[in-house]
N, C-alpha and C positions, 0 to 999 in steps of 0.2 A: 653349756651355759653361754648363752649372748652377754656378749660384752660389747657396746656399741658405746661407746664415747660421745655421749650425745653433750648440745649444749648447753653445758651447768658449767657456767665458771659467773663471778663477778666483778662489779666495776664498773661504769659504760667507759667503751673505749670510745676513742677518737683516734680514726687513724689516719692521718694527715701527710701527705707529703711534701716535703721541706726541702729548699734549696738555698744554700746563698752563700754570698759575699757579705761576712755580715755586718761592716760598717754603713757599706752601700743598705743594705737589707732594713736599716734602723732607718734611715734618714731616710729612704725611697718615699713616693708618694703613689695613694693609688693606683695611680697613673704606670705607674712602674712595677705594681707586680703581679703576680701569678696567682691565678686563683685554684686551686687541688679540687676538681671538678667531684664529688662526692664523699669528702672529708668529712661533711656534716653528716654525721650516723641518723639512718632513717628512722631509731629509736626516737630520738629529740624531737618530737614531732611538736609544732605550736599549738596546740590543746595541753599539753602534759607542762609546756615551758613553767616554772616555778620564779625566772629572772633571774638576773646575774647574782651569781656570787662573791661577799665583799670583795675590794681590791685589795686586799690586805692577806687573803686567805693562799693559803700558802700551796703550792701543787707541783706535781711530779710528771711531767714527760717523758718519751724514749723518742725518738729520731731514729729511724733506720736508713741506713747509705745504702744508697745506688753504686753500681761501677762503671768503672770507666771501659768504655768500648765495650757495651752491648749486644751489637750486633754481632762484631768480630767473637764473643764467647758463645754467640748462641751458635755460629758454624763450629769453631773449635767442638764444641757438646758434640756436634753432630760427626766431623769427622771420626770421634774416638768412641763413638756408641753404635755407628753404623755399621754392621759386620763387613760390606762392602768396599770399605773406605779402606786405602794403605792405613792410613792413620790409627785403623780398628783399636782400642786399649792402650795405645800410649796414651794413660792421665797424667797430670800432673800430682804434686802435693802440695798440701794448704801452705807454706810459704811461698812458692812458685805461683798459686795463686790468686794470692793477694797481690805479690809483686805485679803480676800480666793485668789483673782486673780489678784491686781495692782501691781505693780513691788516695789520691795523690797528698803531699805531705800538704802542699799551697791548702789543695780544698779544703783540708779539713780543718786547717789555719782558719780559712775563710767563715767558715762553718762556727767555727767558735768565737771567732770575734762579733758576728753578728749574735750570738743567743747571747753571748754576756753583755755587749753593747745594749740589749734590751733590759739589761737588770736580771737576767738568769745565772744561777750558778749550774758549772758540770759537775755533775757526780759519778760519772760511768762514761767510760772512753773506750770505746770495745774496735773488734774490724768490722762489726753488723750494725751498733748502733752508738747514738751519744745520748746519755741521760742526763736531764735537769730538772732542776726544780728553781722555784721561787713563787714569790706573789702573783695574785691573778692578772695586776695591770702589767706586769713583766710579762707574763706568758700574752696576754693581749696586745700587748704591742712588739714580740714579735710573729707573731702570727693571723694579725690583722684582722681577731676579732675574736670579741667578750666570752667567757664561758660561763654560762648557764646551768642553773639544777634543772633537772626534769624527774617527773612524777613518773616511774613504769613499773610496770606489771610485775617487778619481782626486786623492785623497792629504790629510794633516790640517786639519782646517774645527774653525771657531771659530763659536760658537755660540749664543745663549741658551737656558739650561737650559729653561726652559718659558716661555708666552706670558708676553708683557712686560703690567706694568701700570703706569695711568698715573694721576693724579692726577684726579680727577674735575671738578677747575676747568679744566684744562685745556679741555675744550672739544673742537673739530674744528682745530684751530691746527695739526696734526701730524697728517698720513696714513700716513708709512711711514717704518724707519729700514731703514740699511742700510751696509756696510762694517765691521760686525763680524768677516765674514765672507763671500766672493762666492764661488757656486760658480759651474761654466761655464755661460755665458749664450747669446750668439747668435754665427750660426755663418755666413757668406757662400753665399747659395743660388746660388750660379754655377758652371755645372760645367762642367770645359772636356769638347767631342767635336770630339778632333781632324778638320782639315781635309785635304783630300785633299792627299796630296805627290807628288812625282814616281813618276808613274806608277801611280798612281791614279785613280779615274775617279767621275766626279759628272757630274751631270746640271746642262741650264740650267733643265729644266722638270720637272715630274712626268711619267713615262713617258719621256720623249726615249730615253734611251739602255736599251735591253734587255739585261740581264747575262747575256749569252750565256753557255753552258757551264757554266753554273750551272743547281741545279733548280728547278721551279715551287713555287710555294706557295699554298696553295689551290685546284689544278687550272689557276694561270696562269703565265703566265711572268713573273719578279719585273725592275725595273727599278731602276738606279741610282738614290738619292737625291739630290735638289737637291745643287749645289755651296753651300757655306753662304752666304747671304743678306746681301747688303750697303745700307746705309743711301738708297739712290736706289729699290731697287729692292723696298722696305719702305715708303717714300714714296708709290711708286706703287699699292700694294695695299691700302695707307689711304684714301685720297683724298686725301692732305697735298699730293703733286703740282696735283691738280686744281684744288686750293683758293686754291691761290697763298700758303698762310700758310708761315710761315718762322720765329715766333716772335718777329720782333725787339719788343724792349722790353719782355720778357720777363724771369723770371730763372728756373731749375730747379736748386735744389741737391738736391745727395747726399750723402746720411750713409751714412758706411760709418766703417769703420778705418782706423787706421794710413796711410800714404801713398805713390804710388812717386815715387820723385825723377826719375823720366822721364815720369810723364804728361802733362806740354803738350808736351814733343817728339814724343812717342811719339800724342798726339790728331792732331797736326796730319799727320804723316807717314804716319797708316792714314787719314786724310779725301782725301791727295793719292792715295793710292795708289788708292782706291775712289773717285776720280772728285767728289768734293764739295771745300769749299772750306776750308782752315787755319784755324781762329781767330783771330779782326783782336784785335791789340792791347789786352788788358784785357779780354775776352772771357771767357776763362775765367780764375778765379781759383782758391786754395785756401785755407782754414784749418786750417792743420794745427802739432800743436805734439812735434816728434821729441824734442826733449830729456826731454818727461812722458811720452814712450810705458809702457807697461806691457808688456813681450813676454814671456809666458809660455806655459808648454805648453797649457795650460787655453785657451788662444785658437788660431784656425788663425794661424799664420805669416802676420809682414807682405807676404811674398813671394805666398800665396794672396792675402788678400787687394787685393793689386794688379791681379790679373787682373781682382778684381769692380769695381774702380774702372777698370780699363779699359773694362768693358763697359759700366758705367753710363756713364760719360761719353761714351764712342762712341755710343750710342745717344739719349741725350739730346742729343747735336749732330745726330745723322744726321736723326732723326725733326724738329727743330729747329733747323737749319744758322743761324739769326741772334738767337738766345734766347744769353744771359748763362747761362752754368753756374758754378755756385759749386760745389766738394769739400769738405766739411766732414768731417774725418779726427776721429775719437774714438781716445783713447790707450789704448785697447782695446776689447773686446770684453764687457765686463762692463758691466751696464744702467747702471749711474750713471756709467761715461764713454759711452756711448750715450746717455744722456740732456742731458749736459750737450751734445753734441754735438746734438742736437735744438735745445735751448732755443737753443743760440745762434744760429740761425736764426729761431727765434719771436722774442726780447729783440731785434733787429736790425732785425727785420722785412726780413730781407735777402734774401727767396726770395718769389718766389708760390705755387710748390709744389716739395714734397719727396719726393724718391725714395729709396726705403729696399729694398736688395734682400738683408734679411737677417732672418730668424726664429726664434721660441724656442718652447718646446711649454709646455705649463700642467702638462700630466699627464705623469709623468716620475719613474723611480727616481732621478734625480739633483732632483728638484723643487727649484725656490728661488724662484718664482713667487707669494710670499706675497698674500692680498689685499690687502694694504697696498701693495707695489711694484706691483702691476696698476694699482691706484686714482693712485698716482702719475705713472706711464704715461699713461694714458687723462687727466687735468688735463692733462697737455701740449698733446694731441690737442686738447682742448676750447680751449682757451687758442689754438691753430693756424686754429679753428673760429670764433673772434670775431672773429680780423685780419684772417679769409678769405683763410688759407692751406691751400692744401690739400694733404692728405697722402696716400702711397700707400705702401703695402705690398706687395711680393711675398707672392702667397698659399702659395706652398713647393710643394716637387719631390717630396714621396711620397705621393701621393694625398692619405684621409683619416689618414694618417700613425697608421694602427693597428699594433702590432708585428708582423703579419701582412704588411703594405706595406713595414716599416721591414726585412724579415727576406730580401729580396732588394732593396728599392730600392738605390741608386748613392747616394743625396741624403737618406738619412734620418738622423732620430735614433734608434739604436736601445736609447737610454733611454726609448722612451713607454711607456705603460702603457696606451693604448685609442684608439680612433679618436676624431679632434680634429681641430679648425681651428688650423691655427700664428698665435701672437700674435707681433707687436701685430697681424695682419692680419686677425684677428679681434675686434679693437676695435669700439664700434658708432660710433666719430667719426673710421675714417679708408676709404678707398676700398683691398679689397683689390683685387689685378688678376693673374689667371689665367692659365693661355696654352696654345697651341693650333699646332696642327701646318698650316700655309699652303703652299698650290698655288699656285702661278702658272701663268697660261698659257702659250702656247709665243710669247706677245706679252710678256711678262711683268705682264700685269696680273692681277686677284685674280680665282683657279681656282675655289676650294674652300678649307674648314677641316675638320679635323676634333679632337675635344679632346686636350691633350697628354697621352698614356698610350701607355706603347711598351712590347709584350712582347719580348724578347729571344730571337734563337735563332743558334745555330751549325751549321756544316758537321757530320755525322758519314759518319762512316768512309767507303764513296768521297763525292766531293765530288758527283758524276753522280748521285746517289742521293734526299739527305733534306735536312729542315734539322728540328734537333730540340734541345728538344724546342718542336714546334709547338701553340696558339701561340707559346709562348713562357714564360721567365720576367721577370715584371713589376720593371722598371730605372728606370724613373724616370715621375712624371705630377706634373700643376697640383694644385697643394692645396687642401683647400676643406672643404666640410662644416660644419655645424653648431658654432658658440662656446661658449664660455660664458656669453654674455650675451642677455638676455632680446630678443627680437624689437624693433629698433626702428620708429619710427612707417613711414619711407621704406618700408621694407620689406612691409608691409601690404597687402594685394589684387594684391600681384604675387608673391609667396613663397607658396609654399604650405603650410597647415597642415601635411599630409605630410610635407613636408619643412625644415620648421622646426619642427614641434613646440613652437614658443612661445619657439623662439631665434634669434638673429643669424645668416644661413647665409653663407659665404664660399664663392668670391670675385662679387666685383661683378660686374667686368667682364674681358675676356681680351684678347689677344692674341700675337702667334706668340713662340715660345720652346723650342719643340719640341729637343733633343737631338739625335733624329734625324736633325733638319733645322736645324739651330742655325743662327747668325748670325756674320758673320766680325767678329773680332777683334782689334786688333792692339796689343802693347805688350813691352817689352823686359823680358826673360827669360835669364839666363844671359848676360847680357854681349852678347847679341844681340834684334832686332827681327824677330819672329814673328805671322804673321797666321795664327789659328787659327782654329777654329769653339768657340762658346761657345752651352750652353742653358739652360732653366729659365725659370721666372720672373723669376729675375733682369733677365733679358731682355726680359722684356715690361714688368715696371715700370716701367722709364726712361723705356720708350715711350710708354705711355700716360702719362706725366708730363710727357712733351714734346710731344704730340699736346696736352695740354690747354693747355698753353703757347701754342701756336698756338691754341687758340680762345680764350684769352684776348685773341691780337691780334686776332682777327678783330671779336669782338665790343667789345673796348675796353674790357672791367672783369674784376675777378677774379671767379673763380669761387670761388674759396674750398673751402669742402669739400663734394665733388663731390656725394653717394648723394643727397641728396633730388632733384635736379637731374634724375642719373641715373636713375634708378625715375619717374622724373614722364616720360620718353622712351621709356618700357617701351611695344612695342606701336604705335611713330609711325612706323616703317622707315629710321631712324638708326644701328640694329646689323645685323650677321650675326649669323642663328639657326643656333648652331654647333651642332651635334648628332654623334656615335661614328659614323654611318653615312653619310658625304656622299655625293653621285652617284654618285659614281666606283666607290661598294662595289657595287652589282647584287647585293646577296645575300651578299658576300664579305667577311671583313676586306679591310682596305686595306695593303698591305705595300711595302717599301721593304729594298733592298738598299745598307749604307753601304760602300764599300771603304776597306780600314782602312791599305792600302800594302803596298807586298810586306816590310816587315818587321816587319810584324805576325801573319807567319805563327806558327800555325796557324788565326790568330784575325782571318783580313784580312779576309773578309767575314762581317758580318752582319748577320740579317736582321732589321728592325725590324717590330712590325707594329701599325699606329697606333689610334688611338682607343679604349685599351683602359687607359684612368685603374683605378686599384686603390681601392674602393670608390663611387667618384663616377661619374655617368653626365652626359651631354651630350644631353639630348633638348630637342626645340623647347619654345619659351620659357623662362623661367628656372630654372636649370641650379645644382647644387653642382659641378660642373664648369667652365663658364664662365662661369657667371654673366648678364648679360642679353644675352651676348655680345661682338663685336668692333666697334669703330668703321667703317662702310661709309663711301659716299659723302656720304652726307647728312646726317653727324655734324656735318661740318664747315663746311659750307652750311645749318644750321642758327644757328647763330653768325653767319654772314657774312649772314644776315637779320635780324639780330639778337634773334634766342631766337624767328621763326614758325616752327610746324612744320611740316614734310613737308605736302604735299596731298598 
C-alpha cells in the first residue's frame, strides 16, 4: 500500500515571520519595519480576495522563534554529524539546547510586550512557538496589515492582505507565523494494493508461477508477482537476519495523524500471524490526544490514516522485532499539529529516530509553503541534528512529482505546478529514503532490485491477445529529484553537478516499497482484521528507520542524522547499486503480472512493468531514484565492527 501523505490538511495558513521589541514594535512607523518577503500565501491571490474581515472578528496565531547564534549551531550540527570531525556524536540534550540556542529570557520579554501592546492576548508560550489570539484590528496592527477572506478551491481561507511587517528591533526572535489561516498540508504516502484473495494467485518468488493463458509482454511470457512480503522475509534480503541485530534498546517513533484505537491488538496479531513475535509489555506505546483531534475534509480521514500507522508500525517492528516503537499521532494534518507532533519527540528526547511516511509539495496551486514555515520546519530538523536524532522522510510515490507524473500517478498531488522534491524530504537536515521493487530468490534471499516505477496495463478485447496500452500508463514511482535547497556539504563529490545543479537532490537512500510488489499488512478495517498488501515509500521509511535502529545496537551509540555518515559509505560496497535495468531485463523491461481476484473482473489482472520511475532514472552510483542505494549485507557488519569499512 502507498501511503504518501499528500496535501489535505485545512485552514489557509499565513506563515509569517515576526520579530520584535514589542513596545518599539507598536509605535514604530513604516519607516521602521520589516517587511517578511513571502508571508503573503500565493493562495490569496487578488481575483479570489473576498475583503477584510470585521475588526471585531476574533483570530488565533502561532509565532515560531528563531535562535540565537545560527550560524555557530549550523557548524556545531556539522562537527557532531561529520564522521571526520573529533567532535563526531558528542550531541547535546534538549535543555543544553535550549540553553546554547533558545532565545533569551529579554527577547522573549520583548516579544510579548509588543503582541499584547497591540491588543493581543498569549495563549501558548512553548520553546518553538508563542500563540495568540484577539481581534482582527489587534492582529493588524501588529503586523502591519489587514487580513482578508479569500474564495479557493477547496473552500474560504483567511489571510493577510499583503506581506506582514515587523518592527525592525525585533530582530530574528520570529521566523514564521501561522494559524491565521491553514490550507491542506500533508497527505499519508501509503497506498494500499490489494493482496491476493481467495483464488488468486501470487508467486513465492520472481518468475515461480507462469500466468498461463495470458499473453506475453515483450516477446515473453509474463509471470505472477510476488505474494506481498512479510517482515522475516525483508529481514532476510537486508542482512538484518544475518546480523543478528534486533534493535533492542532502541526506540523508533512515528509521526503520522490521528490514531487507530486497535493498533497494539491489531500489531501484535499481523506479527503472530507472519511468524514474528507480539510486543512484550510496554514495548510499544502511543501519544495520541482524540479529544484535540481536528477532522476535517481538508485532511484524508482518521480511518486512512490508520492504515499508514499500520504500516509504519508493522514495519518498524518487523525490520526491528526488539526496538521500543513510540506512535506519536498529530491532531491533524495541518503543519503546526505535525509540528508539534515532531517537537514532542525532540523536547523528550524520547526516540533515536523518527519515521515520517507523509509529504507536502513547495510548488502547488493550493501553495502555503511560506519561507517562513519552511524555515521553521527545517529548526526542528536541525534541533533533531544536535540530540543526534535522526530523521527520515518518505521521499513520495509520483516520481519527480511534475503534473505530467501527477496527471496519471495513483499517489500524487495534482495541485503541483513543475517537477519537485516532496518536503520535508527534501530538507538538507533529514535522510530522505526512496524505494525500489525487490527479488527474492526461490531461496528467499535477495534476487535483484530494480527502481520503484510501474507502468500500468490491462487486458484488451480478447484476453489471448494484447495487454495495452504497452508499456503502460505510469501509476505510481519513489520520489526524488532536485530541492529547493542549495547543495549541501555531504553531498559533494558523490552528487553530480548534472544532477544537482547546485542543489540538494533526493532521496538518499532506498528500499523495497514497490506497489506492485507491496508488503503485507494488517490492521482492523470495517469491524474486522485484514491482511492486505500496502506500497510506496511509506513502506520503505519505517524500514530503513528501523534498519538504523538495529545499527545503532550493534554499534552502541546513536547515529543521529544519518547523510554525512551515509555519503562518507558512498563507493565502500555497504549498498546495492540499484539501477531500471537489473539482470533479469537481457535487453527487455522487467514485467510482472498482479491478480486482482476474480471479482475484480474486468480488471483482475494487470500487468505491471517495473523500473520505469516518471522523470527519475536508477543508474549505477548515485541515482534521483534511489539514491546511494539499498542497505546489503555489509551495512550492517559495518556497525558491528564498529564503524571499519568493508575490505
Amino acid at each position: 500500500m502507498f501511503t504518501r501523505i499528500h496535501k489535505a490538511a485545512a485552514v489557509v495558513s499565513a506563515v509569517l515571520v515576526v520579530t520584535a521589541s514589542a513596545s518599539a514594535a507598536h509605535a514604530a512607523g513604516p519607516s521602521t519595519r520589516h517587511v517578511l518577503a513571502g508571508s503573503h500565501p500565493a493562495y490569496a491571490a487578488p481575483a479570489s480576495d473576498q475583503g477584510p474581515i470585521p475588526g471585531d472578528a476574533t483570530l488565533t496565531a502561532r509565532l515560531y522563534l528563531g535562535y540565537r547564534n545560527p550560524d555557530q549551531l549550523s557548524t556545531f550540527i556539522r562537527t557532531v554529524t561529520d564522521p571526520q570531525s573529533p567532535r563526531y556524536q558528542n550531541f547535546i540534550s534538549p535543555e543544553e539546547f535550549e540553553r546554547e540556542y533558545g532565545l533569551t529570557a529579554n527577547q522573549r520579554r520583548n516579544i510579548a510586550r509588543w503582541l499584547t501592546g497591540a491588543g493581543l492576548k498569549i495563549t501558548a508560550d512553548t520553546s518553538h512557538y508563542v500563540q495568540v489570539s484577539g481581534p482582527e484590528q489587534a492582529m493588524k496592527s501588529a503586523l502591519g496589515t489587514s487580513i482578508h477572506r479569500y474564495q479557493t478551491s477547496w473552500g474560504p481561507m483567511q489571510a493577510p492582505a499583503a506581506d506582514v511587517s515587523l518592527p525592525q528591533s525585533v530582530g530574528d526572535a520570529v521566523v514564521a507565523l501561522t494559524g491565521i489561516g491553514e490550507p491542506p498540508a500533508a497527505m499519508p504516502l501509503g497506498h494500499p494494493a490489494p493482496a491476493p484473495v481467495e483464488k488468486a494467485t501470487c508467486s513465492d518468488y520472481f518468475g515461480q508461477h507462469t500466468a498461463d493463458g495470458l499473453p506475453p509482454a515483450y516477446g515473453k511470457p509474463v509471470s505472477y508477482a510476488p505474494c506481498p512480503y512479510v517482515p522475516r522475509q525483508l529481514r532476510d534480503a537486508y542482512g538484518v537476519s544475518a546480523s543478528g541485530a534486533t534493535g533492542r534498546g532502541r526506540t523508533v517513533a512515528i509521526v503520522g495523524a490521528y490514531g487507530s484505537p486497535t493498533m497494539a491488538s491489531d500489531a501484535d496479531r499481523y506479527a503472530k500471524v507472519t511468524g514474528d513475535h507480539a510486543f512484550r509489555q510496554g514495548q510499544y506505546r502511543e501519544h495520541v490526544t482524540p479529544a484535540h483531534w481536528k477532522v476535517t475534509p481538508a485532511c484524508a480521514p482518521p480511518s486512512q490514516w490508520a492504515g499508514e500507522q499500520a504500516l509504519d508500525v508493522e514495519m518498524a517492528h518487523g525490520y526491528a522485532p526488539d526496538a521500543n516503537v513510540l506512535y506519536v499521532g498529530a491532531n491533524s494534518c495541518l503543519d503546526s499539529d505535525l509540528m508539534d507532533a515532531e517537537a514532542y519527540v525532540l523536547d523528550h528526547h524520547s526516540a533515536d529516530v523518527i519515521s515520517n511516511s507523509w509529504a507536502e509539495i513547495i510548488h502547488s496551486q493550493r501553495a502555503h509553503l511560506t519561507p517562513g514555515l519552511v524555515s521553521a520546519w527545517n529548526m526542528l530538523f536541525e534541533q533533531a541534528a544536535a540530540e543526534g536524532i535522526g530523521v527520515y522522510f518518505a521521499a513520495g510515490d509520483c516520481g519527480d512529482s511534475s503534473p505530467q507524473a501527477a496527471g496519471t500517478g495513483l499517489n500524487c498531488d495534482k495541485n503541483t505546478t513543475q517537477a519537485q522534491a516532496d518536503f520535508p524530504s527534501g530538507s538538507p537536515w533529514v535522510t530522505s529514503v526512496g524505494g525500489t521493487t525487490l527479488a527474492l530468490t526461490r531461496k528467499g534471499g535477495y534476487g535483484w532490485e530494480t527502481s520503484m516505477g510501474d507502468d500500468l496495463s490491462i487486458l484488451s478485447g480478447n484476453p489471448k491477445t494484447a495487454w495495452t496500452p504497452l508499456p503502460g500508463v505510469f501509476a505510481f514511482g519513489g520520489g526524488g529529484g532536485p530541492s529547493d535547497f542549495p547543495q549541501p556539504w555531504y553531498q559533494r563529490g558523490v552528487v553530480t553537478e548534472s544532477l544537482a545543479n547546485g542543489r540538494r537532490v533526493t532521496p538518499d537512500v532506498a528500499v523495497e516499497g514497490d506497489g506492485a510488489v507491496p508488503v503485507a499488512v494488517g490492521y482492523t478495517t470495517g469491524g474486522a482484521f485484514h491482511v492486505i498488501g500496502y506500497g510506496g515509500t511509506s513502506a520503505a521509511c519505517p524500514a530503513f528507520a528501523a534498519i538504523q535502529a538495529d545499527a545503532e545496537q550493534k554499534s552502541g551509540r546513536s547515529i543521529g542524522f544519518a547523510n554525512p555518515l551515509l555519503y562518507s559509505l558512498h563507493g565502500t560496497g555497504v549498498f546495492h547499486d540499484v539501477t531500471d535495468r537489473p539482470s533479469p531485463a537481457q535487453g527487455r523491461p522487467v514485467s510482472v503480472v498482479r491478480d486482482m481476484g476474480p471479482t475484480a473482473h474486468p480488471y483482475r489482472y494487470i500487468l505491471y512493468t517495473l523500473g520505469r520511475d516518471y522523470g527519475l532514472r536508477a543508474t549505477s552510483g548515485f541515482d534521483d531514484a534511489t539514491g546511494l542505494g539499498t542497505p546489503n549485507i555489509n551495512y550492517l557488519r559495518y556497525f558491528q565492527r564498529g564503524g571499519t569499512r568493508p575490505q
